[in-house]
C-alpha positions in Angstrom: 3.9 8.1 10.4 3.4 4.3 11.7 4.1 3.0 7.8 7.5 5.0 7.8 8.7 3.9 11.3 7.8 0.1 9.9 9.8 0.8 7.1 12.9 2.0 9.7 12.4 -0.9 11.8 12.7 -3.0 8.8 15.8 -1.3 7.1 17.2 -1.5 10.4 16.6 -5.2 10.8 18.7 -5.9 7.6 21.5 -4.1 8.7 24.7 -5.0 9.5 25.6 -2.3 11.9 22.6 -1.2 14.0 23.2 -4.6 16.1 26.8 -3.8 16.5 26.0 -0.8 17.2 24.2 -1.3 19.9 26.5 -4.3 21.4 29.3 -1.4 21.3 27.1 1.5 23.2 26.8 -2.0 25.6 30.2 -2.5 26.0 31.1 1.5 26.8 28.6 0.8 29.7 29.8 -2.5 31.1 33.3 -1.1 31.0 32.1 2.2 32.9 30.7 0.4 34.9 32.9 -2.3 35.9 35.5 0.3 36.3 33.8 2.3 38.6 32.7 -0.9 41.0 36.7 -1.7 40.7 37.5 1.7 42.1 35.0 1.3 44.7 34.6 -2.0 45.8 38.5 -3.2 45.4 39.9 -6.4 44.4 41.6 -7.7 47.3 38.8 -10.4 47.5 40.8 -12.3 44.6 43.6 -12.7 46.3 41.9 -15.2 48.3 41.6 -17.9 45.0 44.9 -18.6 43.8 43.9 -18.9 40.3 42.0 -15.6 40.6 44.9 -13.7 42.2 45.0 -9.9 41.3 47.3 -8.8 38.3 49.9 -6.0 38.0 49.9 -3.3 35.4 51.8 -4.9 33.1 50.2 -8.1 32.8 46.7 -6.5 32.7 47.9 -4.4 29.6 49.2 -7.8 28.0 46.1 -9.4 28.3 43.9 -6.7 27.5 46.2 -5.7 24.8 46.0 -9.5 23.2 42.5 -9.9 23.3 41.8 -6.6 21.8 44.0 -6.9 18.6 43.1 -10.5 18.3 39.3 -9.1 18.6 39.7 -6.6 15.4 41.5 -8.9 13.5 39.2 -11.4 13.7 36.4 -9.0 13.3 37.7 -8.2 10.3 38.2 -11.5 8.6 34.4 -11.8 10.0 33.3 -9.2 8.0 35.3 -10.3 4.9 33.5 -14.2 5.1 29.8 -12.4 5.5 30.2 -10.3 2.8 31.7 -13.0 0.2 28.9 -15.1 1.3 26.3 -12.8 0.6 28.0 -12.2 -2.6 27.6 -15.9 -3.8 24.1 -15.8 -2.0 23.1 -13.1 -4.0 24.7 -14.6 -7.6 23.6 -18.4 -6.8 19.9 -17.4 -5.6 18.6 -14.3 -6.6 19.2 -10.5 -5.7 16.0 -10.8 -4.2 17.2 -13.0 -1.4 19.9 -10.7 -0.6 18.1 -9.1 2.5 17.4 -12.5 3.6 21.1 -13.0 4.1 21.6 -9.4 5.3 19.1 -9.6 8.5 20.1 -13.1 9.4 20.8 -12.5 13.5 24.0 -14.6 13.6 25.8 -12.8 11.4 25.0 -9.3 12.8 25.7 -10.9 16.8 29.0 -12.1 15.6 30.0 -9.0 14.6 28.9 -7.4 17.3 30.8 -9.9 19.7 34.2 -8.8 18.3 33.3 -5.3 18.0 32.1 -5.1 21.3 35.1 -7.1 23.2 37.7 -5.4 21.0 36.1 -1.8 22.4 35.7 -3.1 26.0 39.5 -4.1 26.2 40.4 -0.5 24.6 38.6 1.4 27.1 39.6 -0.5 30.0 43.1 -0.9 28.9 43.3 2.9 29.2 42.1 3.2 32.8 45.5 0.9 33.9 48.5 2.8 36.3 51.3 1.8 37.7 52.6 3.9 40.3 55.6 4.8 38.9 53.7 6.4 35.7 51.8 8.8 38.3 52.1 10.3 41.5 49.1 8.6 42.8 49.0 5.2 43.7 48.8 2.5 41.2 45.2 1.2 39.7 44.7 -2.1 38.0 40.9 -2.7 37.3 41.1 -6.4 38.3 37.3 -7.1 38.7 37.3 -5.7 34.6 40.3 -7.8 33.7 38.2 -10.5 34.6 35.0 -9.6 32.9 37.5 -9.3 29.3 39.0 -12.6 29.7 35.5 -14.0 30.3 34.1 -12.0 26.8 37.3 -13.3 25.1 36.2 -16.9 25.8 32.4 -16.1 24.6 34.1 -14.1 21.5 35.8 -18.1 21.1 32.4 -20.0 21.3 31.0 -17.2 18.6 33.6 -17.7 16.2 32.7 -21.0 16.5 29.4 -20.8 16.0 29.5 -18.4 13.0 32.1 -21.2 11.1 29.3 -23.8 11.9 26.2 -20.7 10.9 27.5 -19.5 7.3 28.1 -23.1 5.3 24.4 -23.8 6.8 22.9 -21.1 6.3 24.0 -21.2 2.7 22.8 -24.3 2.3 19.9 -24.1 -0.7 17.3 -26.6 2.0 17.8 -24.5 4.2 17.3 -21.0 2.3 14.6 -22.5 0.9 12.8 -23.3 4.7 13.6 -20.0 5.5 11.2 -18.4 2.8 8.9 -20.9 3.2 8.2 -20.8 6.9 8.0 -17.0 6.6 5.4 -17.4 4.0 3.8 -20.0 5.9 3.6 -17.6 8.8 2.5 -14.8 7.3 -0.3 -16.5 5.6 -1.8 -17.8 9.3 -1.1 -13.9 10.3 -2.9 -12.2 7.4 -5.9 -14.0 6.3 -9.0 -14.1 6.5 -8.7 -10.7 6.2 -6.4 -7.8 5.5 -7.5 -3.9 6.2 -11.3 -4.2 8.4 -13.5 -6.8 8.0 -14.3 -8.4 5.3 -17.3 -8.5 3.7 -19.0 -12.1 3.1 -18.4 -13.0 -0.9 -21.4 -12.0 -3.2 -22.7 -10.0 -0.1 -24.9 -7.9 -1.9 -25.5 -5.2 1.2 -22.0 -4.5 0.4 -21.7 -4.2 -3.0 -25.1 -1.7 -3.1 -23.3 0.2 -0.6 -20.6 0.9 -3.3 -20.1 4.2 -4.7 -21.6 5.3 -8.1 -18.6 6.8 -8.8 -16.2 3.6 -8.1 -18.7 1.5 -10.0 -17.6 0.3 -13.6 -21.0 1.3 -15.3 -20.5 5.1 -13.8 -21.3 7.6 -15.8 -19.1 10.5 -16.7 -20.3 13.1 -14.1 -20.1 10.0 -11.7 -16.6 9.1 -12.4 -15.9 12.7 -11.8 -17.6 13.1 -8.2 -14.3 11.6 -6.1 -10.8 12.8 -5.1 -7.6 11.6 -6.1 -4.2 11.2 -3.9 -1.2 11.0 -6.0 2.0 9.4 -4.7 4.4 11.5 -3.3 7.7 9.9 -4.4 8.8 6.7 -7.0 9.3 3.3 -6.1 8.0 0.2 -4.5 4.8 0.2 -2.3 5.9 -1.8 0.5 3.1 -1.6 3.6 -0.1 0.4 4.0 -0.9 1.5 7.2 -4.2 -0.3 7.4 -5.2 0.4 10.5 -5.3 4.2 10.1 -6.2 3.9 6.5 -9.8 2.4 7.8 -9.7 4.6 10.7 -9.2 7.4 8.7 -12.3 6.6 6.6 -14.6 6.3 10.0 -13.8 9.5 11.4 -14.5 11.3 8.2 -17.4 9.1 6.8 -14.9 8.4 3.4 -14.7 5.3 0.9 -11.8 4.9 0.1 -10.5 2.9 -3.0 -6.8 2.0 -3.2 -5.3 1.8 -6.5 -2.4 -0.2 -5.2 -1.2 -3.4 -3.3 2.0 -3.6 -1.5 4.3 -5.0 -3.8 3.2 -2.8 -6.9 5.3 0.0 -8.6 3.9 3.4 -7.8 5.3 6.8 -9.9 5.0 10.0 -8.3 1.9 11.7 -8.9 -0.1 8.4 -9.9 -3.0 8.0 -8.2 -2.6 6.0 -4.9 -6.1 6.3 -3.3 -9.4 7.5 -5.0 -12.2 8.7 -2.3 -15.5 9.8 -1.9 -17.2 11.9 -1.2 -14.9 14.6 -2.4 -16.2 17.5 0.3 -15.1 15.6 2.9 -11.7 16.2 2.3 -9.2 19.0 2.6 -5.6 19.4 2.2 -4.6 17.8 5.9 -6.5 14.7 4.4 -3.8 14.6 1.2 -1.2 14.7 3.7 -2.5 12.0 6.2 -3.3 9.9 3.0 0.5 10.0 1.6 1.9 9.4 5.0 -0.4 5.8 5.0 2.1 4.8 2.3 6.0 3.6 2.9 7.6 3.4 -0.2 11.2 2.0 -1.2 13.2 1.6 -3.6 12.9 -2.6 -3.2 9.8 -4.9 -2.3 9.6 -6.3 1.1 7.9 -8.9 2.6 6.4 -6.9 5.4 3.0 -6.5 3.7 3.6 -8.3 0.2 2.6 -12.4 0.0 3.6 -12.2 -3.4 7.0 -11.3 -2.7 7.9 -14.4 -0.4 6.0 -16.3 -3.2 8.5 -14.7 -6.4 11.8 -15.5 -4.1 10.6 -19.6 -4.5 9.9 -19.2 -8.1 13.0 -17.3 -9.0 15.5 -20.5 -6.9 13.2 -23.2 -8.6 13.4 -21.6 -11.8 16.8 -20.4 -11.8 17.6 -23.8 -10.7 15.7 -25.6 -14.1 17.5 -23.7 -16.2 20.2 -25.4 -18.8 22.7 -23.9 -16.8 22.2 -24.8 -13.8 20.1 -28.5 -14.4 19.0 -29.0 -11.0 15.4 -30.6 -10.6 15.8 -31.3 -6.9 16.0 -27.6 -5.7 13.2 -27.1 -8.0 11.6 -29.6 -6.2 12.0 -28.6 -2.8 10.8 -25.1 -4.3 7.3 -26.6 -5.2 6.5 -28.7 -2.3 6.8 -25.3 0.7 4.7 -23.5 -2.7 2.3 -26.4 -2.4 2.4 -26.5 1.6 1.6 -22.7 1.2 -1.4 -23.2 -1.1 -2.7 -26.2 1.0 -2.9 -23.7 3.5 -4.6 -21.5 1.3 -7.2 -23.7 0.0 -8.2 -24.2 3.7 -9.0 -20.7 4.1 -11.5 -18.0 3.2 -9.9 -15.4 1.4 -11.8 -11.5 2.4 -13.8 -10.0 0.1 -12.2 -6.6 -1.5 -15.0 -4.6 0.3 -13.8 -4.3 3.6 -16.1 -2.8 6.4 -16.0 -1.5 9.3 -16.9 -2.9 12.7 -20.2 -0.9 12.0 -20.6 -3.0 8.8 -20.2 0.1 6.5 -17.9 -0.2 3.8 -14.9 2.1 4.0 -12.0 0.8 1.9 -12.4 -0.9 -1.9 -8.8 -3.1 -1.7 -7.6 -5.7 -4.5 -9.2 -8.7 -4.5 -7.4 -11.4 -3.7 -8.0 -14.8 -4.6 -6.8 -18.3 -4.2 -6.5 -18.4 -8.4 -4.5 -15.3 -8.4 -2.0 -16.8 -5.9 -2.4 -20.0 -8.5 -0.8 -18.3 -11.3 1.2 -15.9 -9.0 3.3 -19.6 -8.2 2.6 -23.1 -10.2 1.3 -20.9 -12.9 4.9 -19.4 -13.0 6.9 -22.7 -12.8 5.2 -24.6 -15.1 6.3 -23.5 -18.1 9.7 -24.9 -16.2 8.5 -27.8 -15.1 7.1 -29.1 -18.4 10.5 -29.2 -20.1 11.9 -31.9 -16.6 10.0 -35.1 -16.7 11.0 -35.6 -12.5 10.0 -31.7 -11.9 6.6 -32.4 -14.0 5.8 -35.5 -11.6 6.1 -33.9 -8.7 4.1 -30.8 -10.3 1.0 -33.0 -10.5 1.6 -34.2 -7.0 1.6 -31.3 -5.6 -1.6 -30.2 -7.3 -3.1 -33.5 -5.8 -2.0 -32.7 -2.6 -3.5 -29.1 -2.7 -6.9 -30.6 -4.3 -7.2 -32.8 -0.3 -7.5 -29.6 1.0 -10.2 -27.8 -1.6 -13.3 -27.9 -0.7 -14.4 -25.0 -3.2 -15.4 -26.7 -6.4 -14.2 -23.8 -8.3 -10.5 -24.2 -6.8 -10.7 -27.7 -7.1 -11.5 -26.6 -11.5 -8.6 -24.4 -11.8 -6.1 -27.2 -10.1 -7.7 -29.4 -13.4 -6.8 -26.5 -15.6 -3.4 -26.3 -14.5 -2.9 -29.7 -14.9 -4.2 -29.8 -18.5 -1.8 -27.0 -19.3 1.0 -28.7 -17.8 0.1 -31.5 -20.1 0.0 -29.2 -23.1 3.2 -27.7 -22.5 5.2 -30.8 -22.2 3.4 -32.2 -25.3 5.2 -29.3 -27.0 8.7 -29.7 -25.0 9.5 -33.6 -24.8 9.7 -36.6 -26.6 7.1 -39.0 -27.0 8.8 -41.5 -24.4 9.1 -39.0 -21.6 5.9 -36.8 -22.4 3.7 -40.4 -21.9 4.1 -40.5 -18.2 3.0 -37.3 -17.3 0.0 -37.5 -19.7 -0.8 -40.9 -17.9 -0.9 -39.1 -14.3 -2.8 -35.4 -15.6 -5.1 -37.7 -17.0 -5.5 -39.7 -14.0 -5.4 -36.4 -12.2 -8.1 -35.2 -13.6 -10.4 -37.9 -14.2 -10.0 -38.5 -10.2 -11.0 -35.2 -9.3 -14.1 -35.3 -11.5 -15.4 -38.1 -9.0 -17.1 -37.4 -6.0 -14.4 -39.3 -3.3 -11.7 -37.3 -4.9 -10.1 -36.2 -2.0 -10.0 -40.4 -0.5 -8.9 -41.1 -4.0 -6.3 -38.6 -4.1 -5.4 -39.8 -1.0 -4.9 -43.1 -1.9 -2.9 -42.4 -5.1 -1.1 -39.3 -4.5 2.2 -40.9 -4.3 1.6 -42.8 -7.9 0.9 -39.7 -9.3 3.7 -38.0 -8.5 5.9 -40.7 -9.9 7.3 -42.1 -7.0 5.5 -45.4 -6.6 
């Protein structure tokens, strides 16, 4: 149940009309009740400020009848600029970055402002008498008159605002920040671990406490000797309920073995969770299982690094193709992807045997490793890069600038590898005159990190080897 009321509070996040929504059920309320303290309390006080004096029935309707149609129509041509900029956001971009754009907070508070105003005015404009239109004496809600002239002028500062938000929020920097300080963030948030503790790598307590049947030498009865929970519908894992998913395992004395990550492409009835020991569970246990899953018919970022990662490679790449031919946003694109693998390097990544606060194993998860998220985003761009000599130079600078912060001499080898291929790749793309630069500074590159100061030589040189010095 928690996974699908994540997955609401996401879809509602990148709508356009739950905020407006709720801004309108605001503006019923403020109008009830700033009606009701006009009925009560009187405005005769105003009389006492002449530039506050009370109005008569006809000039309250004019005024609340101006700011009301002006609010609509404005809402309206509102709605039209959001939507053609989220149409060139999506078609310059990436699909993918379309729900950026759609739970961007200005846009949805504009809308609301107008929205809101425009139904404030209507409902109060209604509530105006004169006393020739009824028997009873006259009512002009003066004290609410007020209030809509004063949510007319912060309608005004809005519309500003939104003129100033929408060219700069489009602009590609700034897109670009915006995934890369989420991805930023949710690495800090996520690691070192991800569902339970996890266990210490090469812990062998852990890997003995493993399951014959989840081990890859099981033998055929073995294999057999474990229940399977298939998925109940088709489409995009996009969060496991983690928490429950290990609690879940405690209460019942399960291992459980997930067959997907968020971000992966489940069918119904494929296996989602493998678990031992089989008479443990019962049909309640199938249910609870499938409920652990929210799937959707798009990845989200809630759970899934690799999506944040995939929205940087599709701008850079889109943006080094012939078409396009523009190096710089590719540019930008590796230097967050570099700040996000510095941060990376720094850190431990958990074991895929996670444990309990016991220090039992209870869920087998995909390993995740600082090579996998490697490939997952230089690995993808650099069959790009190679073919730009100014996008190949900054390539092997950022690889030098994630080496300062690898301490693991096995991360510290694959940044080599990468750069080796990188070299290989533009052998094959460019000419001889601009491949010889960038096999000056991966051999450099890699002759430096062979040494034992590489991190003071890297230091030293970084700049040089990216070209710019």
């Amino acid at each position: 149940m928690r996974a699908q009321l994540l997955r609401l509070a996401d879809h509602l996040r990148e709508s356009y009309w739950f905020v407006p929504t709720l801004m309108a059920f605001a503006a019923i309320v403020l109008a009830g009740g700033m009606i009701a303290l006009d009925s009560y309390e009187g405005a005769g006080w105003m009389d006492r400020f002449a530039w506050l004096q009370a109005s008569r029935p006809d000039g309250a309707r004019q005024v609340l009848s101006s700011i009301g149609g002006s609010m609509i129509t404005v809402a309206g041509t509102v709605f039209s600029v959001t939507i053609a900029a989220v149409v060139y956001a999506s078609g310059q971009y990436g699909p993918r970055l379309l729900s950026n754009f759609m739970s961007d907070r200005g846009n949805q508070v504009t809308l609301g402002t107008f929205i809101a105003t425009f139904l404030y005015c209507l409902l109060v404009l209604r509530t105006i008498r004169s006393p020739e239109e009824s028997e009873a004496a006259g009512f002009v809600p003066n004290m609410a008159l007020l209030v809509g002239v004063l949510l007319a002028l912060c309608s005004l500062a809005v519309l500003i605002f939104f003129i100033h938000h929408v060219p700069s929020k489009l602009h590609i920097n700034n897109v670009i920040e915006d995934v890369g300080d989420r991805l930023l963030h949710e690495i800090d948030r996520r690691f070192p671990s991800f569902i339970g503790e996890g266990a210490d790598t090469g812990d062998q307590d852990a890997e003995a406490e493993v399951p014959a049947a989840f081990r890859a030498d099981a033998r055929g009865d073995e294999a057999a000797d474990r229940v399977q929970f298939a998925a109940p519908k088709t489409g995009y894992i996009q969060m496991i309920d983690d928490d429950t998913l290990m609690e879940l395992a405690r209460k019942h004395d399960l291992v459980f073995r997930l067959q997907y990550q968020p971000g992966d492409f489940v069918h119904a009835g494929r296996t989602l969770v493998e678990a031992w020991p089989p008479e443990r569970c019962d049909q309640d246990m199938f249910q609870a299982v499938q409920d652990l899953f929210g799937i959707g018919a798009k990845r989200s970022a809630l759970q899934d690094l690799r999506f944040l990662i995939d929205e940087l490679v599709e701008i850079a790449a889109r943006a080094l193709s012939p078409g396009v031919n523009d190096p710089f946003t590719a540019i930008t694109c590796l230097d967050w992807l570099g700040a996000a693998l510095s941060e990376l390097a720094r850190r431990a990544l958990p074991s895929h045997l996670r444990l309990d606060e016991d220090g039992r194993l209870r869920v087998i998860a995909h390993p995740e490793t600082f090579e996998g998220f490697l490939g997952q985003s230089l690995g993808s761009l650099m069959q790009y890069c190679a073919r730009d000599v100014t996008t190949a130079l900054r390539f092997i600078r950022v690889l030098a600038q994630i080496s300062i912060d690898c301490d693991d001499p096995d991360r510290v080898a694959a940044l080599g590898v990468y750069a080796a291929k990188l070299e290989a790749l533009s052998r094959q793309a460019l000419d001889d005159s601009n491949f010889e630069p960038i096999a000056e500074r991966c051999g450099e590159f890699r002759r430096i990190l062979a040494e034992p100061d590489y991190k003071r030589r890297l230091r030293d040189q970084a700049a040089w080897l990216g070209g710019s010095a």
